[in-house]
PDB file of N, CA, C and O in Angstrom:
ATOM      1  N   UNK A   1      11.350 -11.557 -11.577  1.00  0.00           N
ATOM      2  CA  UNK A   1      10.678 -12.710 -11.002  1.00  0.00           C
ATOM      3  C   UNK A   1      11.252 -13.041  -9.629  1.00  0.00           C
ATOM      4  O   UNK A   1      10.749 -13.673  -8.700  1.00  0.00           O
ATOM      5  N   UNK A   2      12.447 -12.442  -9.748  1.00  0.00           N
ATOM      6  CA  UNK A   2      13.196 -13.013  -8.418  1.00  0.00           C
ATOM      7  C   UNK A   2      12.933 -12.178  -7.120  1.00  0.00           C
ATOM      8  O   UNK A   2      13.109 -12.701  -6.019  1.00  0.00           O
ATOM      9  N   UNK A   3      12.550 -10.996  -7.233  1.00  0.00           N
ATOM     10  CA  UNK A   3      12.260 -10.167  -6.358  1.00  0.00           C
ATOM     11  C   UNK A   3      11.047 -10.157  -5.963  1.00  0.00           C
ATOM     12  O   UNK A   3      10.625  -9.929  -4.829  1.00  0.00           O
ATOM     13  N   UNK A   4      10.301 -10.484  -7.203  1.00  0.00           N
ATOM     14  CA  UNK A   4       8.724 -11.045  -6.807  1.00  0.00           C
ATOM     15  C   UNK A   4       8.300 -11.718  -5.616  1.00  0.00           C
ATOM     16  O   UNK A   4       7.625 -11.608  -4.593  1.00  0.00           O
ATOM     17  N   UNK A   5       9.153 -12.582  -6.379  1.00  0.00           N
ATOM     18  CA  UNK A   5       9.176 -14.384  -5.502  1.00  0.00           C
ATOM     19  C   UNK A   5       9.357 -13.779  -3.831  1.00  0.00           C
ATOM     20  O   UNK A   5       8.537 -13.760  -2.912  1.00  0.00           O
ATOM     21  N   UNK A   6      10.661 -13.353  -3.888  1.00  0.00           N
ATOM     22  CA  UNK A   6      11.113 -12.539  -2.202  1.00  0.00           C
ATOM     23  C   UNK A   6       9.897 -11.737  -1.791  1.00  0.00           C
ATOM     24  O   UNK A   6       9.649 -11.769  -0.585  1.00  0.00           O
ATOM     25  N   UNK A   7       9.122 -11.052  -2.532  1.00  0.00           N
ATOM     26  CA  UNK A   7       8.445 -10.155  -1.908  1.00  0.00           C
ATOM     27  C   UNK A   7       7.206 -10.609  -1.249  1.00  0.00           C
ATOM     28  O   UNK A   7       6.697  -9.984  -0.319  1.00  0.00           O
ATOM     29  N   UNK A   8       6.689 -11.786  -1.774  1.00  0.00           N
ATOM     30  CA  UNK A   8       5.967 -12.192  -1.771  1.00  0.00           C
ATOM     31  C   UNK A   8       5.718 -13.184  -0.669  1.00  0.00           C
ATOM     32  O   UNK A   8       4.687 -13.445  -0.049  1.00  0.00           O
ATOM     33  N   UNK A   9       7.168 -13.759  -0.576  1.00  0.00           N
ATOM     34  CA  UNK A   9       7.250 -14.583   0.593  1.00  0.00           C
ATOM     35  C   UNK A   9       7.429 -13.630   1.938  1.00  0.00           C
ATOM     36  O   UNK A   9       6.732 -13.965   2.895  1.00  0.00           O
ATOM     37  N   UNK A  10       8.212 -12.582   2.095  1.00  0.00           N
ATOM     38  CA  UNK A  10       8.098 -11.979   2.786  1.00  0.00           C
ATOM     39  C   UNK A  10       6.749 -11.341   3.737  1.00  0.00           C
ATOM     40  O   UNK A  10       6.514 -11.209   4.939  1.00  0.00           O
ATOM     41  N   UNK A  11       6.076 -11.059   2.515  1.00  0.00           N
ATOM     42  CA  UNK A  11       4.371 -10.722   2.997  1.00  0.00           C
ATOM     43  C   UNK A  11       3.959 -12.049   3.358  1.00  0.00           C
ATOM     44  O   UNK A  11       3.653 -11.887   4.539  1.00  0.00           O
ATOM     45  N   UNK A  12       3.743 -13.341   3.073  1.00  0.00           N
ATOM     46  CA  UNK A  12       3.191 -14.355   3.383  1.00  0.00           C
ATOM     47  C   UNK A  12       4.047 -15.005   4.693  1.00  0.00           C
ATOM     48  O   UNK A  12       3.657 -16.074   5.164  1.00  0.00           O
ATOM     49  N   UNK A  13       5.086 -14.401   5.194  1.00  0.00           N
ATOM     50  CA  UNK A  13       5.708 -15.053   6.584  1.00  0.00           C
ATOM     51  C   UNK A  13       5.268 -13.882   7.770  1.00  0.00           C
ATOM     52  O   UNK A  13       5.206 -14.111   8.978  1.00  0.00           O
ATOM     53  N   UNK A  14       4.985 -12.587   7.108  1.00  0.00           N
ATOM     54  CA  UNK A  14       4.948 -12.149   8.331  1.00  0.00           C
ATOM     55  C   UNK A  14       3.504 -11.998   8.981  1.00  0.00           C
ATOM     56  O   UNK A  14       2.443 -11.648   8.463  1.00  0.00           O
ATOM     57  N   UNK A  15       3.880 -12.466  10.597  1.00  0.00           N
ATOM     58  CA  UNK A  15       2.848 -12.402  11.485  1.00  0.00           C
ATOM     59  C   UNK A  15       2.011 -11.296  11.769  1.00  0.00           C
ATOM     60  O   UNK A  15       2.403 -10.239  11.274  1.00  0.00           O
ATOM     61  N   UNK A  16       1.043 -11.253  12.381  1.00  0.00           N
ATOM     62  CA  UNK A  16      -0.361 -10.134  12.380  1.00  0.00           C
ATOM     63  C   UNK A  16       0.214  -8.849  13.235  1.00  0.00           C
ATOM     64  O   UNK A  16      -0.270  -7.717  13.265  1.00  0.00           O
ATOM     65  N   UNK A  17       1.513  -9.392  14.000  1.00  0.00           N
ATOM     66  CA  UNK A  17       2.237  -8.184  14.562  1.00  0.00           C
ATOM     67  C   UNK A  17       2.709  -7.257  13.801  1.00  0.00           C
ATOM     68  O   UNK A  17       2.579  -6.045  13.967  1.00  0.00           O
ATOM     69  N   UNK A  18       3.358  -7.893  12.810  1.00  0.00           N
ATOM     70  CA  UNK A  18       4.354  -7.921  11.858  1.00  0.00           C
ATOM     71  C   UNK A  18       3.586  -6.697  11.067  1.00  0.00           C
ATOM     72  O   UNK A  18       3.821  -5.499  10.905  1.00  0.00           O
ATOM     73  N   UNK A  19       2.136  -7.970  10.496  1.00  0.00           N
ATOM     74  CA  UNK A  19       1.738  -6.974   9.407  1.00  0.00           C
ATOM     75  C   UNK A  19       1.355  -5.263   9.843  1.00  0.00           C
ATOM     76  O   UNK A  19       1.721  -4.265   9.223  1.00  0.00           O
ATOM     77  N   UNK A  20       0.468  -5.316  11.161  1.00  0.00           N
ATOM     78  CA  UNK A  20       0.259  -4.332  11.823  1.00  0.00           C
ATOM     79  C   UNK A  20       1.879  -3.062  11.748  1.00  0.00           C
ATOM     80  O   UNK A  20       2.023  -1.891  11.399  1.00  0.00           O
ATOM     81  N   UNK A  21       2.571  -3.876  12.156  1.00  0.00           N
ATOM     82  CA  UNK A  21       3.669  -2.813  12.572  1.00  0.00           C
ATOM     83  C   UNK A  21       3.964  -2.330  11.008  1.00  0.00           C
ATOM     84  O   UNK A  21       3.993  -1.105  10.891  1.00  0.00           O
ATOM     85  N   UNK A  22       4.153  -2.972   9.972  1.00  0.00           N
ATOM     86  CA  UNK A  22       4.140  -2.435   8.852  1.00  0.00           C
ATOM     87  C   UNK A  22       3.491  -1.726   8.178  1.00  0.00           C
ATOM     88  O   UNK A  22       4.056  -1.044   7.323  1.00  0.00           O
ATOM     89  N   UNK A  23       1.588  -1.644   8.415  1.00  0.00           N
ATOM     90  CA  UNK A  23       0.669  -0.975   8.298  1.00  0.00           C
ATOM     91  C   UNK A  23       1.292   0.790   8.974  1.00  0.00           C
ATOM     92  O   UNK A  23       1.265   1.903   8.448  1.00  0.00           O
ATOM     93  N   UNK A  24       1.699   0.405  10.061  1.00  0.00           N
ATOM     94  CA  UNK A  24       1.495   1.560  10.968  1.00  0.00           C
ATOM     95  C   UNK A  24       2.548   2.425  10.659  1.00  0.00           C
ATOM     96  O   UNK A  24       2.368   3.636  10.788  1.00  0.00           O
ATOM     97  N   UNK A  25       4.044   1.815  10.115  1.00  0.00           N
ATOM     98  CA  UNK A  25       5.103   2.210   9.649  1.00  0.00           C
ATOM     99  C   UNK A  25       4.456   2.978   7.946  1.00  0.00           C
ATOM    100  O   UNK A  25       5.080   4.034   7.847  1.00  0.00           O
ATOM    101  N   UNK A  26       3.688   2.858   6.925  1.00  0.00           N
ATOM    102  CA  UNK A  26       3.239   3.176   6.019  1.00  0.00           C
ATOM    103  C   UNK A  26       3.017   4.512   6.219  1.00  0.00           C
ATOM    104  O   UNK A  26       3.642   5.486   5.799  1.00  0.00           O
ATOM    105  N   UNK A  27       1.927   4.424   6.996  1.00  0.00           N
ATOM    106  CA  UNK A  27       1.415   6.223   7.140  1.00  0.00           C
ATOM    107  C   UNK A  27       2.424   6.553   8.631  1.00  0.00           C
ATOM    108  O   UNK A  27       1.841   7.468   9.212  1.00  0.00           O
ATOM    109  N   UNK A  28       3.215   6.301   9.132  1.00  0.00           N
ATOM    110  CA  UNK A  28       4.253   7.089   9.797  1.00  0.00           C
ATOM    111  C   UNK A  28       5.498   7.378   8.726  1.00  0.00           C
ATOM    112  O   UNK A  28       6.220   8.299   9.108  1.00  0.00           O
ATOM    113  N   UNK A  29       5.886   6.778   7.471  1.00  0.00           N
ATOM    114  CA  UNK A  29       6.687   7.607   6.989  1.00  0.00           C
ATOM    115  C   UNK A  29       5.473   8.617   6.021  1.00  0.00           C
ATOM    116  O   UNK A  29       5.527   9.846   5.993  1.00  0.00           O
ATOM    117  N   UNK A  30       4.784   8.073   5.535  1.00  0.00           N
ATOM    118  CA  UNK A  30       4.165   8.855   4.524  1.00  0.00           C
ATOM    119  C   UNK A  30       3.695  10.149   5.042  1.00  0.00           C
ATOM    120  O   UNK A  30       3.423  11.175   4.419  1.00  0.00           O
ATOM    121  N   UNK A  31       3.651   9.899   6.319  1.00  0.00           N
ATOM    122  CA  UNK A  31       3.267  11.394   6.597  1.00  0.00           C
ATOM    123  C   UNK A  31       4.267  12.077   6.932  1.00  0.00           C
ATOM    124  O   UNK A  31       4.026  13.279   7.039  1.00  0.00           O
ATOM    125  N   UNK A  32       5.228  11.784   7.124  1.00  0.00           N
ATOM    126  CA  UNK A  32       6.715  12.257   7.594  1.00  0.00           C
ATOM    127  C   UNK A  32       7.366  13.255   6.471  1.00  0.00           C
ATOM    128  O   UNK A  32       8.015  14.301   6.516  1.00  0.00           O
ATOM    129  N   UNK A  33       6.778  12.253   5.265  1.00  0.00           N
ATOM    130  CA  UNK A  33       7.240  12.735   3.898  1.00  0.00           C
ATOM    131  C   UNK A  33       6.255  13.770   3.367  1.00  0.00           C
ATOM    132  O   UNK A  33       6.679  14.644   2.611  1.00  0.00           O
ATOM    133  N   UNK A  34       5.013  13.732   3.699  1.00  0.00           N
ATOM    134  CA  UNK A  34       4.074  14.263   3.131  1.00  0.00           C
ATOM    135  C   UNK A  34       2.733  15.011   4.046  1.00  0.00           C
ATOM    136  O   UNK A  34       1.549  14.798   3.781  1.00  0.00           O
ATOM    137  N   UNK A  35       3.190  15.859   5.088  1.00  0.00           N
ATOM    138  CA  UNK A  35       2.462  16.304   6.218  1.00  0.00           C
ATOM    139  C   UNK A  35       1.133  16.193   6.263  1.00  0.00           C
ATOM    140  O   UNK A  35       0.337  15.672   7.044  1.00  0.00           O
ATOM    141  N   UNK A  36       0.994  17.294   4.425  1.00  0.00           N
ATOM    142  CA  UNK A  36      -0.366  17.524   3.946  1.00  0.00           C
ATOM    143  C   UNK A  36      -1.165  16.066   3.986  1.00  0.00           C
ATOM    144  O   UNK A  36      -2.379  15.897   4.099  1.00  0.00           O
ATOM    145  N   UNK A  37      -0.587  15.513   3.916  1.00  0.00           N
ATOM    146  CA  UNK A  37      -1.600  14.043   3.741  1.00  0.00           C
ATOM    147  C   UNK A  37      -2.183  13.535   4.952  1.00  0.00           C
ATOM    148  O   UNK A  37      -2.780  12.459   4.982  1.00  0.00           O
ATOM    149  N   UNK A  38      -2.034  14.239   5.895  1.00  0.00           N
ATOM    150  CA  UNK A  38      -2.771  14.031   7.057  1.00  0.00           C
ATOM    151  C   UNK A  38      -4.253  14.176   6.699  1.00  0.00           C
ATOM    152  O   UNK A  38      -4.980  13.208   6.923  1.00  0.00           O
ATOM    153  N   UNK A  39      -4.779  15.302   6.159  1.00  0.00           N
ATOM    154  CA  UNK A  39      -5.515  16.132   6.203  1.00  0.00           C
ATOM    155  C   UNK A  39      -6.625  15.297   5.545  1.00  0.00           C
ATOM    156  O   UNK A  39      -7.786  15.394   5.944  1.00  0.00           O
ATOM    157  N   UNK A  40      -6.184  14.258   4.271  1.00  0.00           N
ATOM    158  CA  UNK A  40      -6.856  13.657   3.195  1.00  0.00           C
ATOM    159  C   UNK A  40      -7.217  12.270   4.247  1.00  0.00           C
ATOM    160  O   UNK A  40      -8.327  11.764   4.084  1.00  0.00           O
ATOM    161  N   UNK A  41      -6.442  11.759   5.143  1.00  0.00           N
ATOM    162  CA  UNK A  41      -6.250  10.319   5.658  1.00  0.00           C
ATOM    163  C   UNK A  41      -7.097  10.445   6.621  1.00  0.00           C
ATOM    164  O   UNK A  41      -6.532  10.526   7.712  1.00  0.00           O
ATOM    165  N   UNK A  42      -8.453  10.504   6.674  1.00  0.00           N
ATOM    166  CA  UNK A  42      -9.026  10.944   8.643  1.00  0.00           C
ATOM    167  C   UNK A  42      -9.987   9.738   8.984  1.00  0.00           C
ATOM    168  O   UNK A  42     -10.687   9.716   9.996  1.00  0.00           O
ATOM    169  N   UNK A  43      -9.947   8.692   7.991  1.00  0.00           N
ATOM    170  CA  UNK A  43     -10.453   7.450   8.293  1.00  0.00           C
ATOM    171  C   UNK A  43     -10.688   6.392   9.596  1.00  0.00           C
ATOM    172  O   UNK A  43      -9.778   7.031  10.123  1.00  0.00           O
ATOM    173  N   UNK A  44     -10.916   5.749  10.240  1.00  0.00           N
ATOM    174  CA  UNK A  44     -10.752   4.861  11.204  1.00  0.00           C
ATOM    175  C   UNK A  44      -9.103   4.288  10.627  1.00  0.00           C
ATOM    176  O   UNK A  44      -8.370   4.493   9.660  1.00  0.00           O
ATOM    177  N   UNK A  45      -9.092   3.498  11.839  1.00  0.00           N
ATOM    178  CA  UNK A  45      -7.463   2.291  12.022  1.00  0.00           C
ATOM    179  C   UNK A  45      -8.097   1.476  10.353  1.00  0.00           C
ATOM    180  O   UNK A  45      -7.630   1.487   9.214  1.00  0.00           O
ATOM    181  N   UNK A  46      -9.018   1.008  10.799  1.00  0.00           N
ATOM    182  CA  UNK A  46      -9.439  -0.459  10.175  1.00  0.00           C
ATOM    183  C   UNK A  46      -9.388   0.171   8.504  1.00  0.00           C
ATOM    184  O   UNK A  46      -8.652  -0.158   7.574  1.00  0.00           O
ATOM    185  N   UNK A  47     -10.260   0.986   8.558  1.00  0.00           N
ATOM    186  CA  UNK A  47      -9.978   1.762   6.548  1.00  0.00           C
ATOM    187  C   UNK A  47      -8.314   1.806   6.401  1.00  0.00           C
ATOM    188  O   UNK A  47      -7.675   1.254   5.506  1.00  0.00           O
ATOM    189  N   UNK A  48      -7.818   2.533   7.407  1.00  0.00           N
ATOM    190  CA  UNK A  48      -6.257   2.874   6.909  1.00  0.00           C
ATOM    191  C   UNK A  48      -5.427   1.307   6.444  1.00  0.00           C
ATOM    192  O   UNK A  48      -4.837   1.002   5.408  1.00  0.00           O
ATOM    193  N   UNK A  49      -5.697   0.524   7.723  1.00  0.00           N
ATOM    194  CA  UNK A  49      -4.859  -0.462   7.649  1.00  0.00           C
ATOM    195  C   UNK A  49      -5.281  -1.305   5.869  1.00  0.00           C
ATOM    196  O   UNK A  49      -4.441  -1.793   5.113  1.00  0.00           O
ATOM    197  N   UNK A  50      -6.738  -1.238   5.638  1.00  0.00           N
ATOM    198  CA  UNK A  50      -7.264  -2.150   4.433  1.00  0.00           C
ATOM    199  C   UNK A  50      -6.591  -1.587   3.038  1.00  0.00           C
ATOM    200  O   UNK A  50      -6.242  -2.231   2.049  1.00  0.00           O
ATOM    201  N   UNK A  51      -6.517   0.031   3.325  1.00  0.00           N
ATOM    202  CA  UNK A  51      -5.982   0.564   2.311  1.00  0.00           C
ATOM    203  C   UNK A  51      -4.402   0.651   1.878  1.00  0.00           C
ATOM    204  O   UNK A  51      -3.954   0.974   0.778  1.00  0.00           O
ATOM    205  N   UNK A  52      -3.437   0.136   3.474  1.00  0.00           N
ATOM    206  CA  UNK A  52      -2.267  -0.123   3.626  1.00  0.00           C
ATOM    207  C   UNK A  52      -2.144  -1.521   3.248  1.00  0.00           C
ATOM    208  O   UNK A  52      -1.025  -1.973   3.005  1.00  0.00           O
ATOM    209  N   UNK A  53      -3.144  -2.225   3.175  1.00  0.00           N
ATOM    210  CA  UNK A  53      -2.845  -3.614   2.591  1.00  0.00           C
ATOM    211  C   UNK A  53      -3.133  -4.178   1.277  1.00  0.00           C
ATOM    212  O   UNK A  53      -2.765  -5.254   0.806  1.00  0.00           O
ATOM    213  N   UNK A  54      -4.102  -2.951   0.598  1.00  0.00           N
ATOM    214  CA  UNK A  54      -4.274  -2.735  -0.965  1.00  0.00           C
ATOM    215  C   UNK A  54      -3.003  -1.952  -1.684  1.00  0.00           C
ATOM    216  O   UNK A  54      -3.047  -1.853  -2.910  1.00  0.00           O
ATOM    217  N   UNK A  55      -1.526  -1.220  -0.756  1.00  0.00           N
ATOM    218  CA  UNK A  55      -0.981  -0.833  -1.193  1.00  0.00           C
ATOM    219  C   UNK A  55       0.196  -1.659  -1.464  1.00  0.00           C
ATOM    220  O   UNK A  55       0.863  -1.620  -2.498  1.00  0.00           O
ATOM    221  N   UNK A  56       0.391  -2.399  -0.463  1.00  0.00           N
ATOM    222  CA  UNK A  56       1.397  -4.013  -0.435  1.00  0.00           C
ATOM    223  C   UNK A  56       0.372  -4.980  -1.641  1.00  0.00           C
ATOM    224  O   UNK A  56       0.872  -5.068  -2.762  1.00  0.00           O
ATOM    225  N   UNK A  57      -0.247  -5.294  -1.544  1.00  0.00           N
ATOM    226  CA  UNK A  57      -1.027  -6.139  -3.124  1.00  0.00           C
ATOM    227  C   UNK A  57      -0.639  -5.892  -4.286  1.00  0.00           C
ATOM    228  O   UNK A  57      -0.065  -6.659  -5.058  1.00  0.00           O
ATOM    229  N   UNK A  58      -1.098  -4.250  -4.529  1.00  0.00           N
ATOM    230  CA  UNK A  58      -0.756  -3.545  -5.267  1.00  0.00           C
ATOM    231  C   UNK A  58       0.931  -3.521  -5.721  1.00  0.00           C
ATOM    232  O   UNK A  58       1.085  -3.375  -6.933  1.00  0.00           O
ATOM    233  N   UNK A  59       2.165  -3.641  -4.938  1.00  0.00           N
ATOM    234  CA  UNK A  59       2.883  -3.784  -5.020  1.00  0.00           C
ATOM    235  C   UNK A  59       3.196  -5.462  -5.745  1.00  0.00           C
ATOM    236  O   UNK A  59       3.921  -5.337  -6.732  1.00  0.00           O
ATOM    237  N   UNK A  60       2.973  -6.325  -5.585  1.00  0.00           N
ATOM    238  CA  UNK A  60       3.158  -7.420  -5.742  1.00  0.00           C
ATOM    239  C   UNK A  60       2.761  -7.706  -7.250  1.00  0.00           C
ATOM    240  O   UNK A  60       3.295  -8.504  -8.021  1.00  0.00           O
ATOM    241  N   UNK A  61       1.581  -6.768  -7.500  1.00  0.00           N
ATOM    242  CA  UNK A  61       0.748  -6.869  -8.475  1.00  0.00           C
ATOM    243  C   UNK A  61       1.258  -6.099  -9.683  1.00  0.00           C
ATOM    244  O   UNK A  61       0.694  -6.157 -10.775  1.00  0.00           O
ATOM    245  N   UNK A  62       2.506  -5.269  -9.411  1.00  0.00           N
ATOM    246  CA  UNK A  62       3.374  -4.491 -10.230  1.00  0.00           C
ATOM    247  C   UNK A  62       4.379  -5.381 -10.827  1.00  0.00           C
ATOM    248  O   UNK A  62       4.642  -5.118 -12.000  1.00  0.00           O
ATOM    249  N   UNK A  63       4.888  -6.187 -10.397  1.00  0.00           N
ATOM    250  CA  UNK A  63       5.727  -7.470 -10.811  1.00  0.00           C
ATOM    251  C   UNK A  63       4.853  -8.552 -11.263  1.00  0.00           C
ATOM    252  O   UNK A  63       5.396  -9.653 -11.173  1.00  0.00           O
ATOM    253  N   UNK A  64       3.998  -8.562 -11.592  1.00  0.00           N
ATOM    254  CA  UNK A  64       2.940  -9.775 -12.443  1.00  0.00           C
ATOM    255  C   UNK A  64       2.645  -8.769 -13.713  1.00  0.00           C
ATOM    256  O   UNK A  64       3.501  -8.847 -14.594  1.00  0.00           O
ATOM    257  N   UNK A  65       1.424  -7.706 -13.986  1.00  0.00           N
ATOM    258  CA  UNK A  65       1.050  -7.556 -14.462  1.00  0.00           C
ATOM    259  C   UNK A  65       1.335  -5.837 -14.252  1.00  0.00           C
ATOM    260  O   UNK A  65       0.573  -5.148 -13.573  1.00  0.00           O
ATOM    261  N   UNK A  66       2.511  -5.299 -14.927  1.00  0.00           N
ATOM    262  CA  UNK A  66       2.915  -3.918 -14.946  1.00  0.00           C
ATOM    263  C   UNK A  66       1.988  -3.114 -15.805  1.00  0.00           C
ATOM    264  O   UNK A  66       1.644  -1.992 -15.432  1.00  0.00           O
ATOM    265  N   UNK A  67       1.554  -3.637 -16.963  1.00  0.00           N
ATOM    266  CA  UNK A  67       0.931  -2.767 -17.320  1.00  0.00           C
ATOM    267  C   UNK A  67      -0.348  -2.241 -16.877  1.00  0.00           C
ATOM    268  O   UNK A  67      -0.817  -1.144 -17.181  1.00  0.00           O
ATOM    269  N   UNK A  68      -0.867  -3.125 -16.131  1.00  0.00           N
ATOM    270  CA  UNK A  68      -2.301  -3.411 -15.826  1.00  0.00           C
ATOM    271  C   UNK A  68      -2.164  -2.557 -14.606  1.00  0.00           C
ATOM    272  O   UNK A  68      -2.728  -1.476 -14.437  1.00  0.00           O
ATOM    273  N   UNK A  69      -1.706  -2.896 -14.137  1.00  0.00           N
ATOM    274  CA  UNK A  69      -1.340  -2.008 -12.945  1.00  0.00           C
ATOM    275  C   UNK A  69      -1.144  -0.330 -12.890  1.00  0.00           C
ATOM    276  O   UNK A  69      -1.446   0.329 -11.896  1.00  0.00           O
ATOM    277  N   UNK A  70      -0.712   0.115 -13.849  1.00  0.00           N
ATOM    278  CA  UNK A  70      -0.329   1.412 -14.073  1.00  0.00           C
ATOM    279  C   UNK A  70      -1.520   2.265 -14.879  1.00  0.00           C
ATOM    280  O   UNK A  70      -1.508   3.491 -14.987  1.00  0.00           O
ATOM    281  N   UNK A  71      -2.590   1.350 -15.445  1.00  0.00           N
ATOM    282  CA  UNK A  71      -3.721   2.318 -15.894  1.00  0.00           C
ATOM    283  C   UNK A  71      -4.495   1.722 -14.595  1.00  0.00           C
ATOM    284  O   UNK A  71      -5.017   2.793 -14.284  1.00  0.00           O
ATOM    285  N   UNK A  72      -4.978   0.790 -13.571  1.00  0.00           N
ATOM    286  CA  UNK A  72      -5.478   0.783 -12.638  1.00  0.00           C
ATOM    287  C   UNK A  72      -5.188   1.573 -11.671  1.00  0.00           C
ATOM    288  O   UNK A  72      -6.002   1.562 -10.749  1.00  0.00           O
ATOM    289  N   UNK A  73      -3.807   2.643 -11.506  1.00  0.00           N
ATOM    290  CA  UNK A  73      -3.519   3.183 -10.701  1.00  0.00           C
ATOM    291  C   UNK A  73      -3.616   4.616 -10.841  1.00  0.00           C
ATOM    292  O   UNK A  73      -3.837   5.414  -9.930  1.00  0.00           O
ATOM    293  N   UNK A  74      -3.376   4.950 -12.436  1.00  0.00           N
ATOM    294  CA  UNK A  74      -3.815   6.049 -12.986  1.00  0.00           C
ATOM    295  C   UNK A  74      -4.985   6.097 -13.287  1.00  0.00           C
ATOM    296  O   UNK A  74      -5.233   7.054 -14.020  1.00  0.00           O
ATOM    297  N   UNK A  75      -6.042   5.317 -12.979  1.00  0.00           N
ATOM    298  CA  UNK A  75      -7.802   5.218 -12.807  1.00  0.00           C
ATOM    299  C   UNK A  75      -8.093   5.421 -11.315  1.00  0.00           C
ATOM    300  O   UNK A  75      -8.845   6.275 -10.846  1.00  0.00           O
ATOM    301  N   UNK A  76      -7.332   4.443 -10.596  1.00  0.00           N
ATOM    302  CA  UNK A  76      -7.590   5.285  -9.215  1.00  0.00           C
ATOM    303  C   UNK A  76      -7.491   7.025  -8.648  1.00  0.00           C
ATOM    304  O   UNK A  76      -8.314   7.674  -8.002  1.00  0.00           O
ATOM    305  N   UNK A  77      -5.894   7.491  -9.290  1.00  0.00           N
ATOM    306  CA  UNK A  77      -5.881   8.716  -9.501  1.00  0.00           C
ATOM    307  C   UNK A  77      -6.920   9.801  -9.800  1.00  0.00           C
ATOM    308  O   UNK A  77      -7.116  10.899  -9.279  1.00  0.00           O
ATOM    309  N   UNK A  78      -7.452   9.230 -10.680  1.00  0.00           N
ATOM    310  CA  UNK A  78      -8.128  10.347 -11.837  1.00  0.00           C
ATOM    311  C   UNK A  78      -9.759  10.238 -10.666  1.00  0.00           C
ATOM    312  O   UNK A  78     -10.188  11.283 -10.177  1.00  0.00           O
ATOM    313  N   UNK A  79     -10.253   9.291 -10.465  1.00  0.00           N
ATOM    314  CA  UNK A  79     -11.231   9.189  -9.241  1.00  0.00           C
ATOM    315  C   UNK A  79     -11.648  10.203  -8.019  1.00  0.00           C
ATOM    316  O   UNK A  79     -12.711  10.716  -7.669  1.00  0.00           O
ATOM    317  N   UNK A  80     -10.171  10.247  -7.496  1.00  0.00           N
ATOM    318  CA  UNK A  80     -10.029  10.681  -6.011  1.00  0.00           C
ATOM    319  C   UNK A  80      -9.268  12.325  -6.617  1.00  0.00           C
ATOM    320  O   UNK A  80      -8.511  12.849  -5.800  1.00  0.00           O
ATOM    321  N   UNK A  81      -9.400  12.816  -7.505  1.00  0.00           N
ATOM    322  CA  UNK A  81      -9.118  14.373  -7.857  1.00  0.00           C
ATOM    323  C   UNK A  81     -10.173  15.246  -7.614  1.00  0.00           C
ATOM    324  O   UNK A  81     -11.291  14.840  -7.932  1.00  0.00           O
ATOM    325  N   UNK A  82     -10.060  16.475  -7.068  1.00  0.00           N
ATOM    326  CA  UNK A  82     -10.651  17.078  -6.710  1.00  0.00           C
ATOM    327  C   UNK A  82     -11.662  16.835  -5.734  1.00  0.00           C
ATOM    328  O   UNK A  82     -12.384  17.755  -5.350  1.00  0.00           O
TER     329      UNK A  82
END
């Protein structure tokens, strides 16, 4: 709960710079980590950033409701295969 709480406030203080630079930091490590994922990501700014901000939600949403979260994520999975 306690990390929640932090995480949460954290996302709710930071500014549109903020959020941006964090968006942009997402897919600069992820691709750092994961080259191939360039290849899958060829969206506009505006898709990337919405989907970088369904991934911070998503996060938040792991500390409320874990279970729920983990067949919503393994449903997203199973979607986007092949």
């Amino acid at each position: 709960a306690v990390q929640e709480k932090a995480l949460e406030r954290l996302i709710m203080s930071l500014t549109e710079d903020a959020a941006n630079y964090l968006r942009r930091e997402v897919y600069k490590r992820f691709f750092a980590l994961a080259p191939a994922g360039q290849n899958y990501f060829k969206q506009s700014t505006t898709r990337l950033y919405w989907i970088a901000d369904k991934i911070v939600e998503m996060t938040i949403e792991m500390y409320r409701k874990p279970k729920k979260m983990v067949e919503d994520i393994s449903a997203l999975g199973l979607r986007h295969v092949g």
